[in-house]
MIDOSE-1310 file (N, C-alpha, C; in nm, 2 decimals, decimal comma, always signed):
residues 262
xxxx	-0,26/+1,89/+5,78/-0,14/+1,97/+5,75/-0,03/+1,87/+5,69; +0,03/+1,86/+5,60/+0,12/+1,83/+5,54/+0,23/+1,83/+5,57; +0,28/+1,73/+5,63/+0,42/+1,69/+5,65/+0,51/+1,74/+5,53; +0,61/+1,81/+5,64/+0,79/+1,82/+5,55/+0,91/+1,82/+5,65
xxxx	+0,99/+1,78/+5,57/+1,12/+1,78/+5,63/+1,23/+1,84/+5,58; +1,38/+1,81/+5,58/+1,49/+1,88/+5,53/+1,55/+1,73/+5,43; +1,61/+1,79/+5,37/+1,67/+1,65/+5,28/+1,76/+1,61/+5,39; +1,74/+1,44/+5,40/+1,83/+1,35/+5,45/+1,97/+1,42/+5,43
xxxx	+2,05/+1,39/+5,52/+2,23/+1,47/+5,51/+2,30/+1,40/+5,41; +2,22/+1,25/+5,39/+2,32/+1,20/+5,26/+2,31/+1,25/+5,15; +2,23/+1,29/+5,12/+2,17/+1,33/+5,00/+2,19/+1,47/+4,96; +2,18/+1,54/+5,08/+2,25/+1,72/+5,07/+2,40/+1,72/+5,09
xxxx	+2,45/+1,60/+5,11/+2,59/+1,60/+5,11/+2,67/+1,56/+4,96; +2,53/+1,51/+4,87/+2,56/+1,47/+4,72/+2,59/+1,61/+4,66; +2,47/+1,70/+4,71/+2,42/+1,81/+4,65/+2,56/+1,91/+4,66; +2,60/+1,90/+4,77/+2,68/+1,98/+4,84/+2,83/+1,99/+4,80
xxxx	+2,84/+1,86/+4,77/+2,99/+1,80/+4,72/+3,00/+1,84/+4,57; +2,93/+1,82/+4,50/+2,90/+1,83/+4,32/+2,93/+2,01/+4,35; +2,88/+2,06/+4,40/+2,88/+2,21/+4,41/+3,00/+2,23/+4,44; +3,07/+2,22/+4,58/+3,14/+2,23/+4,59/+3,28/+2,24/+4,50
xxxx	+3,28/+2,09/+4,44/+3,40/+2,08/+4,33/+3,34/+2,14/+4,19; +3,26/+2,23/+4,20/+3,22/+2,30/+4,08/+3,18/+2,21/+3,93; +3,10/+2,06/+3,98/+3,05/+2,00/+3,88/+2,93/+2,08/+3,89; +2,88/+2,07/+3,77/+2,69/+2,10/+3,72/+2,65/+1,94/+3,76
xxxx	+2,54/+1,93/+3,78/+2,44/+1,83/+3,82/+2,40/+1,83/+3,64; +2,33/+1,66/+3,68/+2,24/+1,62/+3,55/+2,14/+1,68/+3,54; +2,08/+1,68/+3,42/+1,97/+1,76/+3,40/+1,88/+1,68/+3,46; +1,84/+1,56/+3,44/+1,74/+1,50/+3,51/+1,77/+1,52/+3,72
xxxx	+1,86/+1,65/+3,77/+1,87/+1,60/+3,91/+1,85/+1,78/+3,96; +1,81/+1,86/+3,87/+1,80/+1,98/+3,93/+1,72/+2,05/+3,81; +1,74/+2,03/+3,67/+1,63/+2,10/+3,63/+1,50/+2,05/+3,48; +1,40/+2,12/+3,49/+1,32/+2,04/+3,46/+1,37/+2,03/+3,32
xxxx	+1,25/+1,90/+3,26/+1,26/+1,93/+3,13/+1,16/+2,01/+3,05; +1,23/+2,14/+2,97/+1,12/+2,19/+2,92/+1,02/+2,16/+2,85; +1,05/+2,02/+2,75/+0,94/+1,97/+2,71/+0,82/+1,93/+2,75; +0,88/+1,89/+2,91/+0,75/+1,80/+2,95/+0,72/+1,89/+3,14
xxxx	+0,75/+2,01/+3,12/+0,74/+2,05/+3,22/+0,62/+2,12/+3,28; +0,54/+2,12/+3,36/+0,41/+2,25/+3,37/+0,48/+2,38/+3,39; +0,41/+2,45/+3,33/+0,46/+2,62/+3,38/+0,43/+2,65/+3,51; +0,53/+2,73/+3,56/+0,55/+2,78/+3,65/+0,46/+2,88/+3,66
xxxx	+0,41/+2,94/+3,76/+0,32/+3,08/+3,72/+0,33/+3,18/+3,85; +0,32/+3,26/+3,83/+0,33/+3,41/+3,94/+0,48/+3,42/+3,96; +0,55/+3,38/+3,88/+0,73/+3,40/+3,90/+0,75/+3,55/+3,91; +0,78/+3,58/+4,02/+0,82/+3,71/+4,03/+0,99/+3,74/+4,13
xxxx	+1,04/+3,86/+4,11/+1,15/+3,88/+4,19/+1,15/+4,04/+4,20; +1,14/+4,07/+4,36/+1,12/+4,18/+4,40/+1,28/+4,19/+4,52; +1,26/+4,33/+4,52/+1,37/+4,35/+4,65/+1,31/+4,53/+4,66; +1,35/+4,54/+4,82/+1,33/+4,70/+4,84/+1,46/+4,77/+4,81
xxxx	+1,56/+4,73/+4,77/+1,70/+4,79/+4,72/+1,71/+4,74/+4,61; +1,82/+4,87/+4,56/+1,83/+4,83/+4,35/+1,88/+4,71/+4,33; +1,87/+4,65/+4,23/+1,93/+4,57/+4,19/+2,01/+4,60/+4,08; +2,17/+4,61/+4,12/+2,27/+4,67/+4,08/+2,36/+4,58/+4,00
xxxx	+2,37/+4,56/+3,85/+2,43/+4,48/+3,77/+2,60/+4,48/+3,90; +2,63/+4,34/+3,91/+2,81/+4,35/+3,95/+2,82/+4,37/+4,08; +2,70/+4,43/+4,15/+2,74/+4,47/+4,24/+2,65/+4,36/+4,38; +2,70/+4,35/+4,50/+2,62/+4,26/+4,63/+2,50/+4,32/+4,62
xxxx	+2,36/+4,21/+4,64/+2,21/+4,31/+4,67/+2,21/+4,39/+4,83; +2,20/+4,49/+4,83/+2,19/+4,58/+4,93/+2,09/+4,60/+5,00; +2,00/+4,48/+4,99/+1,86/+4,42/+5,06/+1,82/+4,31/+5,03; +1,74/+4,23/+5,10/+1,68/+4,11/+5,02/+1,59/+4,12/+4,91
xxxx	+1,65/+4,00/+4,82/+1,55/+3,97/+4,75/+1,44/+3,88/+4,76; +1,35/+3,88/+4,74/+1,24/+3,80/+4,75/+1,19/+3,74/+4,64; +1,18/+3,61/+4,59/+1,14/+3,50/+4,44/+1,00/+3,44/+4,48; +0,94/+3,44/+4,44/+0,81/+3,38/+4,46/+0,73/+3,30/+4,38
xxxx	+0,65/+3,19/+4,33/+0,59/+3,15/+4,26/+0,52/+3,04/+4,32; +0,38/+3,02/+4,20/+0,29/+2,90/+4,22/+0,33/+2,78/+4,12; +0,36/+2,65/+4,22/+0,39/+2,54/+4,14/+0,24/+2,48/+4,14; +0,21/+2,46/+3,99/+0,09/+2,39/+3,95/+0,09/+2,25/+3,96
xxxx	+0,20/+2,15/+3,98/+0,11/+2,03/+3,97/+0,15/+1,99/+4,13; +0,09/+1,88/+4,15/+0,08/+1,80/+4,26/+0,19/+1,69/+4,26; +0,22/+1,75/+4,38/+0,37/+1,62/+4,43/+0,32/+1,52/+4,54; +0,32/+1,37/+4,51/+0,24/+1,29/+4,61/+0,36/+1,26/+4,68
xxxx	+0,36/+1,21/+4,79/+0,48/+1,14/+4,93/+0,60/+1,08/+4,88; +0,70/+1,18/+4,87/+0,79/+1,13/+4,82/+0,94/+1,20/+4,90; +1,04/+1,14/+4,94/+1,17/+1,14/+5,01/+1,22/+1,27/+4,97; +1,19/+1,26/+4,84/+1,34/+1,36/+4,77/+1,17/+1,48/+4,66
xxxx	+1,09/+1,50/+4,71/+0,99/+1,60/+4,66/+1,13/+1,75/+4,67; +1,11/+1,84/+4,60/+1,21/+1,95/+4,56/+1,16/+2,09/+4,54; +1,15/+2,17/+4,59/+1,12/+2,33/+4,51/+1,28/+2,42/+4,50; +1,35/+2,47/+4,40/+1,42/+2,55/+4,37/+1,45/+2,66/+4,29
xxxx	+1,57/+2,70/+4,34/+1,55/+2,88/+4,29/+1,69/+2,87/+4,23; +1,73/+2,90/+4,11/+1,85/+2,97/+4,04/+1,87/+3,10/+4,02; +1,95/+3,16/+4,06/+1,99/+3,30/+3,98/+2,10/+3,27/+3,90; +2,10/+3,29/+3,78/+2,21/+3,23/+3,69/+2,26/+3,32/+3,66
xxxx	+2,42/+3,34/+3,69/+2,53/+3,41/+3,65/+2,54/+3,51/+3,80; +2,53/+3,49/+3,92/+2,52/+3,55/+4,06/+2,67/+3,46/+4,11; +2,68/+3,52/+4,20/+2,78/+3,42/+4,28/+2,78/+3,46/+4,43; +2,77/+3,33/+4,56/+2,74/+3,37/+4,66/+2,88/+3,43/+4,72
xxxx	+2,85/+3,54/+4,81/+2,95/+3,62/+4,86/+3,05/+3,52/+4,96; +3,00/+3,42/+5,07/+3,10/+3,38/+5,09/+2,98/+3,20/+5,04; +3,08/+3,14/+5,01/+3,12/+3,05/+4,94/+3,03/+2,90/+5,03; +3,02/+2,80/+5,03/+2,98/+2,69/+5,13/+3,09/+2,61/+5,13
xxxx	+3,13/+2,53/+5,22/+3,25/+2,47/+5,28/+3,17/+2,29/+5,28; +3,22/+2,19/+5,18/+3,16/+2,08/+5,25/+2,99/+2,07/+5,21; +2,92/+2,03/+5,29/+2,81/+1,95/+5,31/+2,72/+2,06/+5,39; +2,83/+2,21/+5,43/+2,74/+2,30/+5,52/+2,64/+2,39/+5,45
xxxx	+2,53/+2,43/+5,53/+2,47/+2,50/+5,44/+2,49/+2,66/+5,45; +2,46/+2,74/+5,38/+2,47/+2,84/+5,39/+2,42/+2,96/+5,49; +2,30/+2,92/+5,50/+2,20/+2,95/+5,59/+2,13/+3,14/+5,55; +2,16/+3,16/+5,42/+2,12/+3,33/+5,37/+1,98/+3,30/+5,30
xxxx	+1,91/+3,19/+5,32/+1,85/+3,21/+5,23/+1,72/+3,08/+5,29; +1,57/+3,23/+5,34/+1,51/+3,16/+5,39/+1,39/+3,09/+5,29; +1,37/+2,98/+5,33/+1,27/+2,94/+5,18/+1,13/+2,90/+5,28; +1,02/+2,89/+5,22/+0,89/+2,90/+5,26/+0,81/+2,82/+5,17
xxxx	+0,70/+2,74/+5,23/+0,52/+2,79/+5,18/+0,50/+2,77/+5,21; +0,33/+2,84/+5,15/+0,16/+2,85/+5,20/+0,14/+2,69/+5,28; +0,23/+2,60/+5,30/+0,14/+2,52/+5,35/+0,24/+2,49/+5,53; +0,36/+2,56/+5,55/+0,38/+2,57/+5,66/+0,53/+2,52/+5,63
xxxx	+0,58/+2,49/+5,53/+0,74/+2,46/+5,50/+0,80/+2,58/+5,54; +0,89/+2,58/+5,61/+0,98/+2,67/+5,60/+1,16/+2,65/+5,67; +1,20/+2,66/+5,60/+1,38/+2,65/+5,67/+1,46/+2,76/+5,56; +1,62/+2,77/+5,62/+1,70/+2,80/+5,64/+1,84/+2,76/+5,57
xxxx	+1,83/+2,61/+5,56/+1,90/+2,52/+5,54/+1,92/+2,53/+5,34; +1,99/+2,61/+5,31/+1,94/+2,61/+5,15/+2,15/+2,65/+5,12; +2,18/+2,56/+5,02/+2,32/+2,55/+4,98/+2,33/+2,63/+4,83; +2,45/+2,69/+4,82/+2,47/+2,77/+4,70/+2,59/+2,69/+4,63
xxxx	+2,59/+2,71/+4,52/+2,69/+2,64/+4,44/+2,84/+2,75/+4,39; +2,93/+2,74/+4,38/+3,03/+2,80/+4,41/+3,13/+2,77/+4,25; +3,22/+2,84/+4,20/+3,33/+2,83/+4,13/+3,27/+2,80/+3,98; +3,27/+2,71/+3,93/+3,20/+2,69/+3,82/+2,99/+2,70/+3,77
xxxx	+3,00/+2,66/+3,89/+2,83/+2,62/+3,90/+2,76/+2,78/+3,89; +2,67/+2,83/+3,83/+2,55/+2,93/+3,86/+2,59/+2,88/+4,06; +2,53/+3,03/+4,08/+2,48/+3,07/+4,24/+2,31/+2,95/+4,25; +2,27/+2,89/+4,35/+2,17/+2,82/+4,32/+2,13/+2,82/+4,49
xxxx	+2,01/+2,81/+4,52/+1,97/+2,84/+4,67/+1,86/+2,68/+4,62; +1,86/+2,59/+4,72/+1,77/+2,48/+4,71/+1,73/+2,46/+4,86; +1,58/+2,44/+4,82/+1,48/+2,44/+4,92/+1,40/+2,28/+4,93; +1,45/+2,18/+5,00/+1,35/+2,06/+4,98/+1,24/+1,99/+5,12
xxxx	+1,11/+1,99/+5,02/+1,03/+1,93/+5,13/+1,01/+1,81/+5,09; +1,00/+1,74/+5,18/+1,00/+1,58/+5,17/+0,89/+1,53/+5,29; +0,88/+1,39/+5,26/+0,83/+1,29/+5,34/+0,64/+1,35/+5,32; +0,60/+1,38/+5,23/+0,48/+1,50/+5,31/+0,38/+1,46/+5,13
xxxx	+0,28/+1,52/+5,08/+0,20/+1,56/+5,00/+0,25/+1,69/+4,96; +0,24/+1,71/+4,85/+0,27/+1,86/+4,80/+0,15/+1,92/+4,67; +0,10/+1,99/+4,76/-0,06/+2,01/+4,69/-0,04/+2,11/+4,51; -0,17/+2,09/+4,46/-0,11/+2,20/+4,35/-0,15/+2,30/+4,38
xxxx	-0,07/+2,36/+4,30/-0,09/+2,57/+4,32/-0,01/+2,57/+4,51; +0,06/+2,48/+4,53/+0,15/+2,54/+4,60/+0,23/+2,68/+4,59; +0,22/+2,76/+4,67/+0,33/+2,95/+4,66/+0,46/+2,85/+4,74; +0,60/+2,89/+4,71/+0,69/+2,89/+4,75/+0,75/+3,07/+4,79
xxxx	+0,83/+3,07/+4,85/+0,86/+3,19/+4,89/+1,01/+3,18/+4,85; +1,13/+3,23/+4,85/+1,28/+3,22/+4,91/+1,35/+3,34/+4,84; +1,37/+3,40/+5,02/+1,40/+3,49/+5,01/+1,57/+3,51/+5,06; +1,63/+3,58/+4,98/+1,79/+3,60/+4,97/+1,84/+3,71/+5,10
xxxx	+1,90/+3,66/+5,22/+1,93/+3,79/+5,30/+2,02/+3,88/+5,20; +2,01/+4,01/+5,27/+2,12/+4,12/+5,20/+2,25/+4,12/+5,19; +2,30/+4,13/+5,15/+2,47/+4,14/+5,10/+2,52/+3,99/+5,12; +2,43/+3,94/+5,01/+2,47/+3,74/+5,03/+2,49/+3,70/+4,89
xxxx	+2,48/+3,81/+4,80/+2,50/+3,72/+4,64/+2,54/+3,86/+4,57; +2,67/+3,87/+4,49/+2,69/+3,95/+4,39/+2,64/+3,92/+4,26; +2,56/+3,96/+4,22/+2,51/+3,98/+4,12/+2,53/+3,95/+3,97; +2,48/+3,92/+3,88/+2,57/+3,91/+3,72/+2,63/+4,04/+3,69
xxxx	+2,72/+4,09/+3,63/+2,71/+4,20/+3,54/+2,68/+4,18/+3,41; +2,52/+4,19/+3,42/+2,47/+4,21/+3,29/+2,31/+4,31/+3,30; +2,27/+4,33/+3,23/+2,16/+4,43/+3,20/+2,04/+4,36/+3,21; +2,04/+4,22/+3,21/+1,94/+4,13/+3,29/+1,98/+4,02/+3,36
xxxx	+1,94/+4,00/+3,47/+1,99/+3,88/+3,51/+1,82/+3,78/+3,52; +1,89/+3,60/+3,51/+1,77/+3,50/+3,49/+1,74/+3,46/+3,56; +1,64/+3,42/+3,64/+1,59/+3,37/+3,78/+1,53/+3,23/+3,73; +1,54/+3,12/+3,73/+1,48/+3,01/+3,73/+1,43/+2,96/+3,87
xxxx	+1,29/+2,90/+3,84/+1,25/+2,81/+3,94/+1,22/+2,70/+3,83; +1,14/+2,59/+3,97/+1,14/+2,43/+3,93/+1,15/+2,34/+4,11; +1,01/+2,24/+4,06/+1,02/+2,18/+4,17/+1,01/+2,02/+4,06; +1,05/+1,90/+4,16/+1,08/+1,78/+4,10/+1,11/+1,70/+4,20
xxxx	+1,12/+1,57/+4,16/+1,16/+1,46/+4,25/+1,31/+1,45/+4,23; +1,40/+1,50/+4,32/+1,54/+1,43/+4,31/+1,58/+1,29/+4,29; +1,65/+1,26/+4,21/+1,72/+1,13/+4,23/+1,60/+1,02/+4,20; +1,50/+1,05/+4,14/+1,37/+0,95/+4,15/+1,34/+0,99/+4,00
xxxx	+1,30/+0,89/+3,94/+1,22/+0,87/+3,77/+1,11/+1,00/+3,78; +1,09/+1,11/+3,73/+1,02/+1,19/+3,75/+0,91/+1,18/+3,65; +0,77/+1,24/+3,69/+0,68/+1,23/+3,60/+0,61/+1,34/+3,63; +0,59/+1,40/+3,75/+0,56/+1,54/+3,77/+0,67/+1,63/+3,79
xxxx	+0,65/+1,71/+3,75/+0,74/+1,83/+3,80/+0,72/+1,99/+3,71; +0,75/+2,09/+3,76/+0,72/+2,23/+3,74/+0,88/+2,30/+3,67; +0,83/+2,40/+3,61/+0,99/+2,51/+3,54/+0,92/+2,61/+3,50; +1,00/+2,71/+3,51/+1,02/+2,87/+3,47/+1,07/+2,94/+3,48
xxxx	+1,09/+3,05/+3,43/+1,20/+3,15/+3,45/+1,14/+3,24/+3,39; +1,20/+3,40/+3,48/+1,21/+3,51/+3,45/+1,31/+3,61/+3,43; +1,32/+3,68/+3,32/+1,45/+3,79/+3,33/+1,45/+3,92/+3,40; +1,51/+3,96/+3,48/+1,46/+4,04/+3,54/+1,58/+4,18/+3,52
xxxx	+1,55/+4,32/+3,52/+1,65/+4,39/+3,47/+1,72/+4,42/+3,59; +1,89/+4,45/+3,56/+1,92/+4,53/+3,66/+2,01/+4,67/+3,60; +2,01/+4,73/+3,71/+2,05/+4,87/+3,68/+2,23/+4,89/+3,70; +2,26/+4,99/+3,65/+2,37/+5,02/+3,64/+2,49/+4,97/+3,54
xxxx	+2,44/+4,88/+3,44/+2,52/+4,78/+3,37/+2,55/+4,90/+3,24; +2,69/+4,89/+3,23/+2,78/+4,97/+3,17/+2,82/+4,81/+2,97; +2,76/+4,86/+2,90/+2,87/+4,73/+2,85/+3,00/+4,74/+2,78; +3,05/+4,64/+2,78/+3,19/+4,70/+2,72/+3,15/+4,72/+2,59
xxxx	+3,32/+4,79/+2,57/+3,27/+4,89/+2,42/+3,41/+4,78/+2,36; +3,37/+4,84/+2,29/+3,47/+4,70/+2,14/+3,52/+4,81/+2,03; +3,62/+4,79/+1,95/+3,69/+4,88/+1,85/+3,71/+4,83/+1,73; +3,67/+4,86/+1,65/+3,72/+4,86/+1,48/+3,84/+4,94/+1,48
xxxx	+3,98/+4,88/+1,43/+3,99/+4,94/+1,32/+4,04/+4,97/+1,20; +4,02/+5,08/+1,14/+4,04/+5,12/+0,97/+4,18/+5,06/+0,93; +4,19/+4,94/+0,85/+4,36/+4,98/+0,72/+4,29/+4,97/+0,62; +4,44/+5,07/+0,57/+4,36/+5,15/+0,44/+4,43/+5,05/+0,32
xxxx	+4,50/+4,93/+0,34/+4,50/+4,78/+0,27/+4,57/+4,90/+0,14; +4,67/+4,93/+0,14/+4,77/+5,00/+0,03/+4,70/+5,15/-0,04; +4,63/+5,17/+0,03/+4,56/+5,28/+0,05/+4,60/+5,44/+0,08; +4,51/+5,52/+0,08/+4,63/+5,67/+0,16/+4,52/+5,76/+0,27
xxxx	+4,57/+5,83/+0,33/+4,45/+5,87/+0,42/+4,44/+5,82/+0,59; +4,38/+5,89/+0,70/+4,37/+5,85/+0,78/+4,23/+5,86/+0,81; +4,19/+5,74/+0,92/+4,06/+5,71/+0,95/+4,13/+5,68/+1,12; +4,04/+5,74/+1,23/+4,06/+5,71/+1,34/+3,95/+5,57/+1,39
xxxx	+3,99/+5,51/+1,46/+3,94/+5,37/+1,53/+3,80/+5,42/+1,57; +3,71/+5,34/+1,57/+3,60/+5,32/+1,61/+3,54/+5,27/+1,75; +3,47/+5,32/+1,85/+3,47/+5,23/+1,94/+3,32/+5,25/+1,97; +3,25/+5,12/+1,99/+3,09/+5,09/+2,06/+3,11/+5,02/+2,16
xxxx	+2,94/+4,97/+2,18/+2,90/+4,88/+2,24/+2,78/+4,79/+2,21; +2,73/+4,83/+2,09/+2,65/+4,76/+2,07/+2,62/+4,79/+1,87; +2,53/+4,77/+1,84/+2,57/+4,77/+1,67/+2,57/+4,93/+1,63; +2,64/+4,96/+1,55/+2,69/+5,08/+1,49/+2,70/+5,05/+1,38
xxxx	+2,65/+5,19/+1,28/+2,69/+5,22/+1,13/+2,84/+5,23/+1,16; +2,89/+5,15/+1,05/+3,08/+5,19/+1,05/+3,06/+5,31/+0,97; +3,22/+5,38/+1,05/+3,26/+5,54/+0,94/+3,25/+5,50/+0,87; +3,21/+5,61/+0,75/+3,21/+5,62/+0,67/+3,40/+5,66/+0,55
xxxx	+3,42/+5,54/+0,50/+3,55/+5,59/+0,41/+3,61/+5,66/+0,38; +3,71/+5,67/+0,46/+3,74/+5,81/+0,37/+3,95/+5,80/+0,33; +4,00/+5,67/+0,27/+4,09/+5,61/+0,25/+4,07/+5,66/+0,05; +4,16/+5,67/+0,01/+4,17/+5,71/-0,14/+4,29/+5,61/-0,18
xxxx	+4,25/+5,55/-0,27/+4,42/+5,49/-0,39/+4,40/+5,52/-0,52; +4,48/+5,57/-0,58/+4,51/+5,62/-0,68/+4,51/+5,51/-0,84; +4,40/+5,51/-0,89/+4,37/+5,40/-0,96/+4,26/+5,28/-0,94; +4,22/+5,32/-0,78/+4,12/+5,22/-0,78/+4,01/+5,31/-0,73
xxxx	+3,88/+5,22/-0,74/+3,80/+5,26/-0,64/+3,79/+5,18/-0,47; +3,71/+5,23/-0,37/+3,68/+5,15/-0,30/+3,57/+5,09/-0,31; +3,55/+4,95/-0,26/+3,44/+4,87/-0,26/+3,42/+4,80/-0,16; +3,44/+4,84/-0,02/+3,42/+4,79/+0,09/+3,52/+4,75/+0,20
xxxx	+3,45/+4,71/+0,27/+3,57/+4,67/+0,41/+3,54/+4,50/+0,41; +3,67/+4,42/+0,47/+3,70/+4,28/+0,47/+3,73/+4,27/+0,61; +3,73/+4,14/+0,66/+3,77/+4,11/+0,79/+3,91/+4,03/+0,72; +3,92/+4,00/+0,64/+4,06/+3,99/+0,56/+4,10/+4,09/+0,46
xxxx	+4,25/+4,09/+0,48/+4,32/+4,20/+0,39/+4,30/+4,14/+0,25; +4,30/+4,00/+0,22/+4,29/+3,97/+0,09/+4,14/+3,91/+0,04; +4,07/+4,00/+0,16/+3,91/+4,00/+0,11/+3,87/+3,84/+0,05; +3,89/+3,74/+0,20/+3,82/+3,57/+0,16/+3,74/+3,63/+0,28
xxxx	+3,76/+3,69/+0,38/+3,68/+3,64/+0,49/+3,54/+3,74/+0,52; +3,52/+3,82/+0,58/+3,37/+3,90/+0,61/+3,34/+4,00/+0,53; +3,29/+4,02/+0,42/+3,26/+4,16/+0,37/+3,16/+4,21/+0,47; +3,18/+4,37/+0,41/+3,10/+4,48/+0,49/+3,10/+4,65/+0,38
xxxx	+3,02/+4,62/+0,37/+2,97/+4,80/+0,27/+2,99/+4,93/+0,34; +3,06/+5,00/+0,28/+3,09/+5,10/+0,36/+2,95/+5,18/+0,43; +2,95/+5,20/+0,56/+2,90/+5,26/+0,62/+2,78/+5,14/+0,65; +2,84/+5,02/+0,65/+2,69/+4,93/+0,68/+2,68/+4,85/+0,83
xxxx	+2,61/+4,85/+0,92/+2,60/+4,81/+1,02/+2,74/+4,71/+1,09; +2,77/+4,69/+1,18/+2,86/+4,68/+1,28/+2,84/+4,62/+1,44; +2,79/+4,48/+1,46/+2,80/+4,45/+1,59/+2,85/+4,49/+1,64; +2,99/+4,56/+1,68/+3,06/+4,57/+1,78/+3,07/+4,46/+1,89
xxxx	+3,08/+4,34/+1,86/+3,04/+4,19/+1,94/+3,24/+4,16/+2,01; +3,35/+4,21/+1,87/+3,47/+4,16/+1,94/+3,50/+4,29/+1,87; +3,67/+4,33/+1,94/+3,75/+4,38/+1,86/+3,79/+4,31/+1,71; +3,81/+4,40/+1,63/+3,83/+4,36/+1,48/+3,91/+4,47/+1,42
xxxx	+3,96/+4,43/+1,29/+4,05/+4,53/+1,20/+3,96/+4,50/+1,08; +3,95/+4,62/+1,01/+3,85/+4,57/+0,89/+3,94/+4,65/+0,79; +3,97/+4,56/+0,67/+4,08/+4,63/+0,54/+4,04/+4,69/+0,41; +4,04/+4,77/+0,40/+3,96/+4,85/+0,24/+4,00/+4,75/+0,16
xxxx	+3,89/+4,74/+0,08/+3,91/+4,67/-0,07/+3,89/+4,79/-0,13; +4,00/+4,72/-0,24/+3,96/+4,82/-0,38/+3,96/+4,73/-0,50; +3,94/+4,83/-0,59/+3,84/+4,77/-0,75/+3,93/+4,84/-0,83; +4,04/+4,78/-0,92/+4,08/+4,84/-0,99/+4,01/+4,95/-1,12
xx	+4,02/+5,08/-1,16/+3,96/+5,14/-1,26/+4,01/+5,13/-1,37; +3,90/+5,06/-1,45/+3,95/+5,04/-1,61/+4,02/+5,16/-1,69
């Protein structure tokens, strides 16, 4: 059976402090590189309650996957879990751990001890076994108690895993990620709108949320024609054809051009 342990306190007090003051960690100290990384495989994320864009999970969630390569005896060996754009409901203080979030595997790892990152940082739950062999096609488990993370508001949220050697030259290590949908996500809506740029007529504002044909014209000047909408009045900056598609990405004002008639 395979020895593990919990990361040394100096080392989770590195982890803990960087979080704390809302630094991000180096890439080489928490996530893999995708170039050189093995896939992750059976990434999944399940919960018996919805997963509600914005809102706390109202049950646990459960993350799961097989890390394919093999981790030989190493201090700082790692398995971790991101939810990117989550934030933990109450916060970690210090070097303490959080204690919502139990992490597991198939080979008899299991603790408690897993720290979330706060203010700037992605929500991040870290699970490390150390001192021990870490076989391939290891399952990791880590599971989120209920009402411990509010959620992104967005229409998907990203789950990353990844296991690695901390703090150590890495040559093995695992990454992946999955998007996972959540429900209830409203997006905001954004407005155009119409000047009729010396024009006559009214046109009421526009409002989406995602791309839209713009109204269609209906501004008249007397001696010209129209020949489209500008994101400048003096037509340097975005042309747009009447009635031609529309991110709706920011608020905007868009100004009739016209074409003098010979």
């Amino acid at each position: 059976m395979p020895k593990f342990q919990l990361l040394p306190r100096s080392l989770s007090f590195l982890f803990a402090s960087a979080l704390a003051i809302g630094m991000a960690f180096p890439l080489s100290l928490v996530n893999a590189d995708s170039a050189k990384a093995a896939a992750i495989t059976n990434l999944t994320v399940t919960s018996t309650g919805p997963l509600t864009a914005g809102q706390v999970n109202s049950a646990p969630i459960v993350v799961t996957f097989t890390a394919p390569t093999e981790l030989t005896a190493d201090d700082s060996n790692s398995a971790y879990i991101s939810i990117v754009g989550a934030a933990a409901v109450t916060a970690p203080s210090g070097s303490d751990c959080t204690g919502v979030v139990t992490i597991q595997n198939n080979h008899g790892f299991s603790t408690r001890c897993s720290l979330f990152a706060s203010r700037n940082v992605n929500t991040q739950a870290m699970g490390f076994a150390s001192n021990g062999n870490w076989p391939a096609g290891t399952i990791w488990t880590f599971t989120y108690d209920a009402n411990t993370i509010t959620l992104p508001n967005a229409a998907t949220m990203i789950v990353r895993a990844s296991t690695f050697l901390a703090l150590t030259t890495r040559t093995d290590f695992d990454a992946g990620e999955v998007a996972v949908p959540l429900v209830g996500y409203v997006a905001p809506t954004k407005t155009v709108t119409f000047d009729a740029n010396g024009g006559e007529g009214n046109m009421a504002s526009q409002v989406a949320s995602s791309a839209t044909a713009l109204t269609s014209n209906s501004f008249a000047r007397s001696g010209f024609s129209f020949s489209g909408w500008n994101t400048l009045a003096n037509g340097t900056g975005t042309a747009f054809a009447d009635a031609a598609s529309f991110a709706f990405a920011t608020d905007q004002t868009l100004y009739a051009q016209w074409t003098a008639i010979p």
